[in-house]
C-alpha positions as a Markdown table, in Angstrom:
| # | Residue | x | y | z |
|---|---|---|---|---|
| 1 | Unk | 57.4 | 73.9 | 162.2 |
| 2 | Unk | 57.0 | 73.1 | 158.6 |
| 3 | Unk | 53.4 | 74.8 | 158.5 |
| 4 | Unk | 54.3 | 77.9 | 160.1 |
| 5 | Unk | 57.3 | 78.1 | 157.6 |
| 6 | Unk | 55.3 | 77.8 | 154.8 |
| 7 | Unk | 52.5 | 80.6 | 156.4 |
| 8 | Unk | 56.3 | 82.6 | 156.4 |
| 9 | Unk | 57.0 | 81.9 | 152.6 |
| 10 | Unk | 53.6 | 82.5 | 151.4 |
| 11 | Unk | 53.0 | 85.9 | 153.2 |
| 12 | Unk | 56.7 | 87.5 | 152.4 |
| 13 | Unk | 56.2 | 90.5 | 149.9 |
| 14 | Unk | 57.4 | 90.4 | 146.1 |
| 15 | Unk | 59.0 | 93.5 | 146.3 |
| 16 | Unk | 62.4 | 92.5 | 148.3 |
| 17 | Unk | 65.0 | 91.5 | 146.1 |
| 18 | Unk | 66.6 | 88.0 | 146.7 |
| 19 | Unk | 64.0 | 87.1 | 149.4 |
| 20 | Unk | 63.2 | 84.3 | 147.6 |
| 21 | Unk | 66.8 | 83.0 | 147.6 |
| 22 | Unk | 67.2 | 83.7 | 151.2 |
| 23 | Unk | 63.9 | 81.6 | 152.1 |
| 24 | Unk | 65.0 | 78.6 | 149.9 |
| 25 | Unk | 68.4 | 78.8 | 151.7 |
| 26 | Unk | 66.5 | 78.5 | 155.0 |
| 27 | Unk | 64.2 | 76.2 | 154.2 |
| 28 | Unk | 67.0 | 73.7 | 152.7 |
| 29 | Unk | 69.4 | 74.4 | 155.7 |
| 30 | Unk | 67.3 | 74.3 | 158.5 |
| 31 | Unk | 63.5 | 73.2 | 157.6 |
| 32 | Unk | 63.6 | 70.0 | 155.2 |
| 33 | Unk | 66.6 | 70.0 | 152.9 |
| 34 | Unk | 66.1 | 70.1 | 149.1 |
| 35 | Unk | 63.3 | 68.2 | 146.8 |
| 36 | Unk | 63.9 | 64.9 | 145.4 |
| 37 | Unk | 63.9 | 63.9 | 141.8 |
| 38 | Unk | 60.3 | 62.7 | 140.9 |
| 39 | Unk | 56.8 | 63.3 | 140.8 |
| 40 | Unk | 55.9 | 63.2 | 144.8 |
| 41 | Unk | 56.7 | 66.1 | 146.9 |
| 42 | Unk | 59.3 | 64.1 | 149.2 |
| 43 | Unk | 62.5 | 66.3 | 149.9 |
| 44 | Unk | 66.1 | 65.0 | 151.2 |
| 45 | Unk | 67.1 | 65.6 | 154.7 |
| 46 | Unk | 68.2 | 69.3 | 156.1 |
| 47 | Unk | 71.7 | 70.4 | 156.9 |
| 48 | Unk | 70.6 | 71.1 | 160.2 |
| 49 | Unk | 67.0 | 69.3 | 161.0 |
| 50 | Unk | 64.7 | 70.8 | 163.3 |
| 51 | Unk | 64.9 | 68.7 | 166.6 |
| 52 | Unk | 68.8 | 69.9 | 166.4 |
| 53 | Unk | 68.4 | 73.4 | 166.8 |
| 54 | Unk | 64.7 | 73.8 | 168.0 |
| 55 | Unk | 64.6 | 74.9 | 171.4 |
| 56 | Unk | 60.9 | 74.6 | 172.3 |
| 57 | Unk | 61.2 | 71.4 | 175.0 |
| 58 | Unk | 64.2 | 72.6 | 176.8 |
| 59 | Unk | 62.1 | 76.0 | 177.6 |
| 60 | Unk | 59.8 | 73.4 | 179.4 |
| 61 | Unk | 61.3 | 71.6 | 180.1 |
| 62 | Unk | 63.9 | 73.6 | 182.2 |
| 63 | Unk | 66.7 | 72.7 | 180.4 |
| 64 | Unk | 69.6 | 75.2 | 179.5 |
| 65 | Unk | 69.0 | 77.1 | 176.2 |
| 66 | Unk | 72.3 | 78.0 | 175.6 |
| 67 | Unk | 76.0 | 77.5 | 176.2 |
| 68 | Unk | 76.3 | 80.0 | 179.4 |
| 69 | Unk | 76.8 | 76.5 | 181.8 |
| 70 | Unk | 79.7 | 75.7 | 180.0 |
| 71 | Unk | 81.1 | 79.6 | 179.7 |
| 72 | Unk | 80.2 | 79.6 | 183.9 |
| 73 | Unk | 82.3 | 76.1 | 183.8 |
| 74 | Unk | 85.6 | 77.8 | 182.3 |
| 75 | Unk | 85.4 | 80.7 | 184.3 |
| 76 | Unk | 84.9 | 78.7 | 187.5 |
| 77 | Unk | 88.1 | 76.7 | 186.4 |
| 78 | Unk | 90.0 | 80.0 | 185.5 |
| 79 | Unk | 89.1 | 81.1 | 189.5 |
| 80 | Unk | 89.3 | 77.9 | 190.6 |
| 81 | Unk | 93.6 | 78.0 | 189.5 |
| 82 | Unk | 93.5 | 82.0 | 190.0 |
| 83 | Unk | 95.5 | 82.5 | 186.9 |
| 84 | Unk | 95.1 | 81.8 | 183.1 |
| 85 | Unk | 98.2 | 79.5 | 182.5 |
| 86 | Unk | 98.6 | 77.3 | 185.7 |
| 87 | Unk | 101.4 | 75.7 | 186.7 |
| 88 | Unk | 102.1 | 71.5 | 187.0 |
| 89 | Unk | 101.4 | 72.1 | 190.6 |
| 90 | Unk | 98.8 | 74.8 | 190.8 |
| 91 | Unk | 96.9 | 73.1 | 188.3 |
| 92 | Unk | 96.9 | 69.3 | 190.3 |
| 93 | Unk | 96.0 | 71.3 | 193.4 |
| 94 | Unk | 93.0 | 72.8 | 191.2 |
| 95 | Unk | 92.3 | 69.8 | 190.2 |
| 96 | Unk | 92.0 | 68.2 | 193.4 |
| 97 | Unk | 89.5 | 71.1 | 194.7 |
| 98 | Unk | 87.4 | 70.7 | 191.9 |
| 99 | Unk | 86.8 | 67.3 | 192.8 |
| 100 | Unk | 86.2 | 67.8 | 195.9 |
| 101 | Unk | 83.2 | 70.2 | 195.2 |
| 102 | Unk | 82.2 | 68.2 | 193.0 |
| 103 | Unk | 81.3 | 65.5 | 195.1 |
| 104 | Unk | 79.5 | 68.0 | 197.2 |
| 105 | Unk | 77.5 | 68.9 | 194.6 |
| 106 | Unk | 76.7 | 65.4 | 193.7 |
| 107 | Unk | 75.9 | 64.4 | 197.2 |
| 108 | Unk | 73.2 | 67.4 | 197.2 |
| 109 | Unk | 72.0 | 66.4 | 194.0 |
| 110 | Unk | 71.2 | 62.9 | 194.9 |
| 111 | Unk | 70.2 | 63.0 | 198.0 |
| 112 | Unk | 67.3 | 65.8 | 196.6 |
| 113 | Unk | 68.6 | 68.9 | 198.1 |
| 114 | Unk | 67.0 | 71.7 | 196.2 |
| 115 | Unk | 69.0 | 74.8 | 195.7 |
| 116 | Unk | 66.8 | 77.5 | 194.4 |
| 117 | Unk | 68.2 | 79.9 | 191.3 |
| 118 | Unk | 69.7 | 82.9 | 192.3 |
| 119 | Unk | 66.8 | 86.1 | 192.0 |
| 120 | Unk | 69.4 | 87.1 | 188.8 |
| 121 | Unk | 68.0 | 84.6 | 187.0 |
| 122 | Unk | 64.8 | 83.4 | 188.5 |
| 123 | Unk | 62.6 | 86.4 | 186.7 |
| 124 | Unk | 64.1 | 84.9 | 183.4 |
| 125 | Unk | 63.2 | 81.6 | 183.6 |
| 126 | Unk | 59.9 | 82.2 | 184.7 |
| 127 | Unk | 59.4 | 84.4 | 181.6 |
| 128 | Unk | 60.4 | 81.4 | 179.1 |
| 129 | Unk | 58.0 | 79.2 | 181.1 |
| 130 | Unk | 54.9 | 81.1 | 180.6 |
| 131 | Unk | 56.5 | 82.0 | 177.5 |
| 132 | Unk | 56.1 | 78.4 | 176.3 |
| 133 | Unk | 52.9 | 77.0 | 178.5 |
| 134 | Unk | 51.7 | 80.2 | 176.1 |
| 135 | Unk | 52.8 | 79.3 | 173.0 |
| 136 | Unk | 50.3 | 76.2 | 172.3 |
| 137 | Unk | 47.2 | 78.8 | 173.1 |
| 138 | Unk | 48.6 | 81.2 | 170.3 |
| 139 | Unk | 46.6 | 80.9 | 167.4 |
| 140 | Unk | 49.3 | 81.2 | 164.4 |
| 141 | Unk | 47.1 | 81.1 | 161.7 |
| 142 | Unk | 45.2 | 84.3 | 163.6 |
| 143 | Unk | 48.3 | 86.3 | 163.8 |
| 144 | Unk | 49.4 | 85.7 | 160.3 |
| 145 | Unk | 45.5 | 86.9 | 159.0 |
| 146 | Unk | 46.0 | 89.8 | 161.0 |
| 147 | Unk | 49.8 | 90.7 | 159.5 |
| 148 | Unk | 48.5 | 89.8 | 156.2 |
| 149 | Unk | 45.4 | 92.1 | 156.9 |
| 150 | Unk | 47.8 | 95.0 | 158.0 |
| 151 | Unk | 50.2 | 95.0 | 155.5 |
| 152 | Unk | 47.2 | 94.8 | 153.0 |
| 153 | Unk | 46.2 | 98.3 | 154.6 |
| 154 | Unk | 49.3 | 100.0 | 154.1 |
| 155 | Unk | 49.8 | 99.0 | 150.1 |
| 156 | Unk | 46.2 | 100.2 | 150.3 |
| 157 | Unk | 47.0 | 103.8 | 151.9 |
| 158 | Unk | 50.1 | 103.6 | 149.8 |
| 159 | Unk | 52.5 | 103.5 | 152.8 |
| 160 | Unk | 54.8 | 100.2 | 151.2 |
């Protein structure tokens, strides 16, 4: 992550006003936090470090990228009572329901019963699969020669 940022920093053009501010924000943020006093190039930790937000092994691995499981969670509550503001009652017999499928869902779950995704989102998933099986064969360094090599043919033509 750290190489590909710095390929990022190195290649961004001169000409943007405040790009350099907006890359240090990044990199102290989200990359490896800001330099420590001293000689050696050792730098504190980041606001947000890289295994927190960094997505790569739950696109393997299968894992849910985002927080849709927990928005399908609160509607499925919100049908589950039929209303927005339940009751004492309505919302124990909810309650009661939602255990109840609960354990279903369980029971499947450990005794192995697969349940294939719905066709809505199997396409999806399949595309963030071979998206990342991909993503180790790309070669980064080749893509960033050939940006580098096209933007030098526009300043060249005169088209930046």
């Amino acid at each position: 992550m750290e190489e590909t940022f710095e390929l990022l920093a190195e290649s961004q053009p001169t000409t943007v006003a405040h790009l350099d501010k907006l890359t240090s924000f990044f990199e102290h943020t989200y990359i490896r936090g800001r330099r420590r006093r001293g000689r050696a190039a050792t730098y504190g930790p980041a606001a947000f470090p890289v295994a927190t937000w960094n997505q790569h092994a739950a696109g393997s691995d299968g894992i849910a990228r985002s927080t849709n499981s927990v928005e399908g969670w609160h509607h499925g509550l919100q049908s589950l009572f039929q209303c927005h503001h339940p009751t004492v009652w309505t919302f124990m017999s909810g309650i009661q329901r939602d255990i109840q499928r609960q354990k279903a869902l369980f029971l499947q779950a450990t005794t192995e019963v697969s349940h294939p995704s719905t066709r809505k989102y199997r396409a999806p998933n399949d595309r963030v699969a071979r998206a990342v099986a991909a993503y180790g064969r790309a070669e980064v360094l080749g893509i960033f020669d050939r940006l580098r090599t096209c933007r030098t043919h526009r300043q060249v033509v005169g088209l930046l």
